[in-house]
N, C-alpha and C positions, 0 to 999 in steps of 0.2 A: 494247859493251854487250850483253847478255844477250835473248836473243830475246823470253822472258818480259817483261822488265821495259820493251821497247818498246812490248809490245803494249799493257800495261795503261795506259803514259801517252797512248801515241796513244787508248785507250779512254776516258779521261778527258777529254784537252782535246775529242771526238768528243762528250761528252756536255758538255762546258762548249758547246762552236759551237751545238751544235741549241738548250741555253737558252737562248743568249744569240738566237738567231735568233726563236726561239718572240717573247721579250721582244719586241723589236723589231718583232716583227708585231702582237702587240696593242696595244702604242705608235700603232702607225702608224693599228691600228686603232679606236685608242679615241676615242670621239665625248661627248664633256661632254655631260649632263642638258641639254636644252633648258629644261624646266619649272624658272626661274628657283626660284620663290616655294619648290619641292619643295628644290633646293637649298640656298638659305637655313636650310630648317626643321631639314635636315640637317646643316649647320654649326654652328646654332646649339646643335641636341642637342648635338654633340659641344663645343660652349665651355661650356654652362652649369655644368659641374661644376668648372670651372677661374673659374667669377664672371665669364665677361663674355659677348659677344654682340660680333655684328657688322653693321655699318649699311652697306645695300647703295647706298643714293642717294648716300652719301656717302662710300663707300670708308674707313673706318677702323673698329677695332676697340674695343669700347669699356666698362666695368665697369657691373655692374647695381649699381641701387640696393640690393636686397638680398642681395647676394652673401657670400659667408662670410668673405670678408675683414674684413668687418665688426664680426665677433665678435671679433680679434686687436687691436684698436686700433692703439697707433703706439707707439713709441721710439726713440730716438735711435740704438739696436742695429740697425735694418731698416736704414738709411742705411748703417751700416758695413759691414753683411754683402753690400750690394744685389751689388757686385763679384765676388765669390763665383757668381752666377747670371746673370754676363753682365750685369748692367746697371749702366752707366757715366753718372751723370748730373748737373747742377746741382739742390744745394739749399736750398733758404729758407725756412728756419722762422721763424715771427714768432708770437712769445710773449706774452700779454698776459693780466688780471686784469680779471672783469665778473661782475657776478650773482652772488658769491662762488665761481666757479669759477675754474681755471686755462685758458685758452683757448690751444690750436695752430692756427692757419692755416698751410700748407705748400704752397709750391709747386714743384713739378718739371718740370724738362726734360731729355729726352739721349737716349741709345738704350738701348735694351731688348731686349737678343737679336739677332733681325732685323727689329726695327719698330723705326721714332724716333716718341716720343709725348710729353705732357705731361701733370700732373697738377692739382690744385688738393684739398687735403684739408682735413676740419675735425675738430679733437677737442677736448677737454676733458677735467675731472678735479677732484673734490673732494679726492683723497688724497693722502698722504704722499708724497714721496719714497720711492723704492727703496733699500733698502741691502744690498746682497750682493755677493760675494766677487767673481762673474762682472759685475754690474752695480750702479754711485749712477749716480743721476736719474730722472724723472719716467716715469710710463708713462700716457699719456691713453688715456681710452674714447671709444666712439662717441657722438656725439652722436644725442639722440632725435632722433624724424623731426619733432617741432615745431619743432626749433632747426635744422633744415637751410634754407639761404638759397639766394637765386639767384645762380649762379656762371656765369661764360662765362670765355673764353679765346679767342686767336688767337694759331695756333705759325706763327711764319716760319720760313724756313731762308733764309739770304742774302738778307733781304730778299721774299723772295717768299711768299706766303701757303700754309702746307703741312698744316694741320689747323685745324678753327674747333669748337665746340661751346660750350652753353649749356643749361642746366634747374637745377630745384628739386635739389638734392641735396646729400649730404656728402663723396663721391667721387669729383668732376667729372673725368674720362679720355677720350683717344683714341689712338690709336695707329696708322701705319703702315705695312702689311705690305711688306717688302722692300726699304726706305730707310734708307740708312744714312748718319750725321750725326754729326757731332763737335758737342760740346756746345757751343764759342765760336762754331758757325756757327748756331745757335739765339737768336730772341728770345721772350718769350713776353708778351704783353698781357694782363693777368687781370683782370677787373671781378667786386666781392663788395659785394653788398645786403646791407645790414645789418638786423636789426628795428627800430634806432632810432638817435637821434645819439649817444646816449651810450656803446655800445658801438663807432660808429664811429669815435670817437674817441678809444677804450680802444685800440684797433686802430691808426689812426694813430701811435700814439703808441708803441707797438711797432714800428712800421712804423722810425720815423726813430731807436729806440733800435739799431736793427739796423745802422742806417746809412746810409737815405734820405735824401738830398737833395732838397729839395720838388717839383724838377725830374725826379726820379726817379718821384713818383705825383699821383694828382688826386682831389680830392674836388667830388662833385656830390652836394651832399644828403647820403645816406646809402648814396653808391653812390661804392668806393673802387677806382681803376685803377691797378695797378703794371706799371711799363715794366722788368720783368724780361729785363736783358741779362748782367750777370756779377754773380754773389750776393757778398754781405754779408758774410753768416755764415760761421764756420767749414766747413771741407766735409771730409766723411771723410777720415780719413788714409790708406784701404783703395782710395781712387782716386787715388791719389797718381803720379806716376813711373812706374815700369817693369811696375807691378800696371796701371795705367789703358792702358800701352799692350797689352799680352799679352793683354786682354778686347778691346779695341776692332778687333784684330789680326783676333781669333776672331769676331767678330761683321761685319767686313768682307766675310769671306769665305764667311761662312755666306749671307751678301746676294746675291754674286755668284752661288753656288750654287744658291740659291733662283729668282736671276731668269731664269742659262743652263738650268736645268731645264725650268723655265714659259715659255719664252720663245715657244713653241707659241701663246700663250694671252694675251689685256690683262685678261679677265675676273676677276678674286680669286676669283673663286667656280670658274670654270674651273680655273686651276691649284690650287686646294686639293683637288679633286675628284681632278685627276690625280694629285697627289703624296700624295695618299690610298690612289689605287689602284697608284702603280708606286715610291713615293718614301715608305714609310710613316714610314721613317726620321727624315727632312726634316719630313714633317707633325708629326711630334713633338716637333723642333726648335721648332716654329712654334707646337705649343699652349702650351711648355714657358716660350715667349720671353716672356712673358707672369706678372703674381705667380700662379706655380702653387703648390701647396701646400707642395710640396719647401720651397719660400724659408721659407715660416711653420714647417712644422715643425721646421725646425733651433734656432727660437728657442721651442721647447715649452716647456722649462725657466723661462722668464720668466711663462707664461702660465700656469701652474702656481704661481710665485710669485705671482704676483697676487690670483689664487684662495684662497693660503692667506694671503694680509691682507687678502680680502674679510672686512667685519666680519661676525658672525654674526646671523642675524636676529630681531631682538626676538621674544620669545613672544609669541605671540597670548591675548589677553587672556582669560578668561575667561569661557563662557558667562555671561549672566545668569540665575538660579535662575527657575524657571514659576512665573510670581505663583499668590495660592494660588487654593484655589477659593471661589469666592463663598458667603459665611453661606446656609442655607437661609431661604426666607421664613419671615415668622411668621404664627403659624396664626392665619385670620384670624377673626374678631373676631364670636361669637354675634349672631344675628340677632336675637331677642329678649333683652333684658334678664331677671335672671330676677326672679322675682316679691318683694318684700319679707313679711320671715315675718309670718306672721298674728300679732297679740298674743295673749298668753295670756289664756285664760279665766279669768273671777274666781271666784275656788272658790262654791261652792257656799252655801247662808243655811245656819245650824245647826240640826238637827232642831226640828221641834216639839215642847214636850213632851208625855208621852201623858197621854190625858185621864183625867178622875179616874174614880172609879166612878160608876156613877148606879143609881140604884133605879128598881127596877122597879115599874113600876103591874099594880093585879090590878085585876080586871074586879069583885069583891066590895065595893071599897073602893076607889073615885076617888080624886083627886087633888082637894081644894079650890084655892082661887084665891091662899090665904098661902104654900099649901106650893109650888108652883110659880114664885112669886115670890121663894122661895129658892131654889128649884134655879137657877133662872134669872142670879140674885145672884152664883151660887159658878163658873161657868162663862159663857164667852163665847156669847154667843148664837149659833144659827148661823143662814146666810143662809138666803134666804126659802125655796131650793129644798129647803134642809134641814128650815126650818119647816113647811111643805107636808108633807115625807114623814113629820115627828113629826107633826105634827097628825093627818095618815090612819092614822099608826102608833095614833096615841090614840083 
């Protein structure tokens, strides 16, 4: 071999020894966050964008109430694809008719990547069936946060108690990190609070169309318990066979990996910290194991149909016109009355007529006492004031 071409491989693997030694020293060296609570907050940033969170008293991983999964609803296509994304599991849809809705309650168990968990989901639907090329049958929506009931669960694995949870919600999940579980060695215990009897026995009664044997659930009031050991219902044909084992294969070993990597460490918070800082790889295996988005957007296409037989929304009705404006007041009302017209004047008496002539007296030749008694005769006499100024006149 070539003097050159020793040199550069001895230079090579020379520079692989010192990484790999470097490695190994800050392994050796690295000391997990004491300050728990700082850890946590840290974890959790990093789940919230994938919808869940992790419960540190109680060691599992777990879905938020209002996580985005939420917006996706359900169909009978998630169940088929789940294999596709590592997850291998029992399931049990129970169908039923209440409130003039379509009603899914679902529940799940099996592994999930590198965690074994179980589920409990609730949907509904007023709409049509689906019909298209890629999918027929139903696609339920989420239900409002009014119609979310109280749910609990308890996951065994052989018998032994391996996950419990309980609250208000329509997503009830837990999940645990680095346990791996074949689905026949799973039971799962579900208890569902109903609003009232007569939806729970809409429910019931789906319950035992599925398949239930009375011995298989219990009714206390309004509060319904199914002894979930091997399902009912049809189960994907996508976990079937040599498909169910080639996942469970891959998620075996991904377990062991996980746990000879971390084996440093009992804390989950410990080794996610570590395989954060030397194992980024595996950390992404772990946020991945979980419904990451990946799973939902392969089925974009469905959610997009949905959207286009979402009905269109009634127009909005029409303002009402500004009533008008109010008549002006009327003008109000003279404070005096006004006066009544005065009657007309009565015309006027008709002239006098003018008086006649009268003769004159001379001072030569009086007036005797006959002739005056004629004048007197031919004309009205006048009053006395008159007489008075004729008599001084005379």
């Amino acid at each position: 071999m070539p003097l050159p071409i020793i040199i550069a491989i001895s230079a090579v693997a020379a520079v692989v020894v010192i990484l790999v030694l470097i490695w190994l020293v800050r392994i050796i060296a690295f000391r997990p966050t004491a300050d728990k609570a700082k850890q946590l907050k840290e974890l959790n940033d990093d789940l919230e964008p994938a919808g869940f969170a992790y419960n540190m008293k109680e060691d599992y991983f777990y879905s938020l109430k209002n996580c985005w999964q939420r917006e996706v609803g359900y169909c009978r296509l998630y169940d088929e694809g789940s294999p596709f994304f590592n997850m291998i599991m029992d399931c049990e849809p129970i169908t039923f008719s209440y409130g003039g809705k379509r009603w899914l309650i679902e529940l799940w168990k099996g592994q999930y990547g590198i965690t074994t968990g179980a589920e409990i989901g609730i949907y509904n639907t007023m709409r049509e069936d689906i019909h298209s090329e890629k999918f027929t049958g139903t696609f339920y929506e989420p239900i409002s946060d009014a119609e979310q009931m109280n749910l609990s669960f308890v996951l065994r694995k052989n018998g032994k108690v391996l996950l419990k949870r309980k609250g208000l919600h329509w997503w009830l999940t837990a999940f645990k990190l680095g346990e791996f579980s074949e689905t026949n060695a799973l039971t799962m215990e579900a208890k569902i609070k109903f609003p009232n009897r007569a939806m729970c026995w809409a429910f019931v009664n789906g319950l035992m169309r599925t398949g239930y044997r009375p011995q298989e659930f219990s009714i206390h009031f309004k509060t319904v318990t199914i002894y979930f050991d091997k399902p009912h219902s049809p189960q994907p044909v996508t976990q079937e066979g040599i498909q169910e084992d080639v996942v469970q294969g891959v998620n075996k070993n991904n377990c062991k990996l996980y746990n000879t990597v971390t084996s440093r460490y009992t804390d989950t918070l410990d080794k996610l910290e570590y395989l954060k800082a030397f194992a980024p790889e595996l950390y992404e295996i772990m946020m991945h194991s979980l419904y990451a988005k990946g799973f939902f957007s392969a089925f974009e296409w469905i959610i997009k149909i949905i959207h286009g037989h979402r009905p269109p929304k009634p127009p909005e009705p029409p303002k009402p016109p500004c009533p008008p404006c109010p008549h002006p007041c009327p003008p109000c009302p003279p404070q005096c009355r006004p006066c009544c017209p005065c009657p007309p004047k009565p015309p006027c008496p008709p002239p006098k007529p003018p008086c006649p002539p009268t003769e004159t007296c001379t001072e030569s030749q009086p007036a005797d006492a006959e002739t005056l008694r004629r004048i007197n005769s031919r004309q009205k006499a006048p009053s006395a004031h008159e007489n008075s100024g004729h008599d001084n006149e005379v």
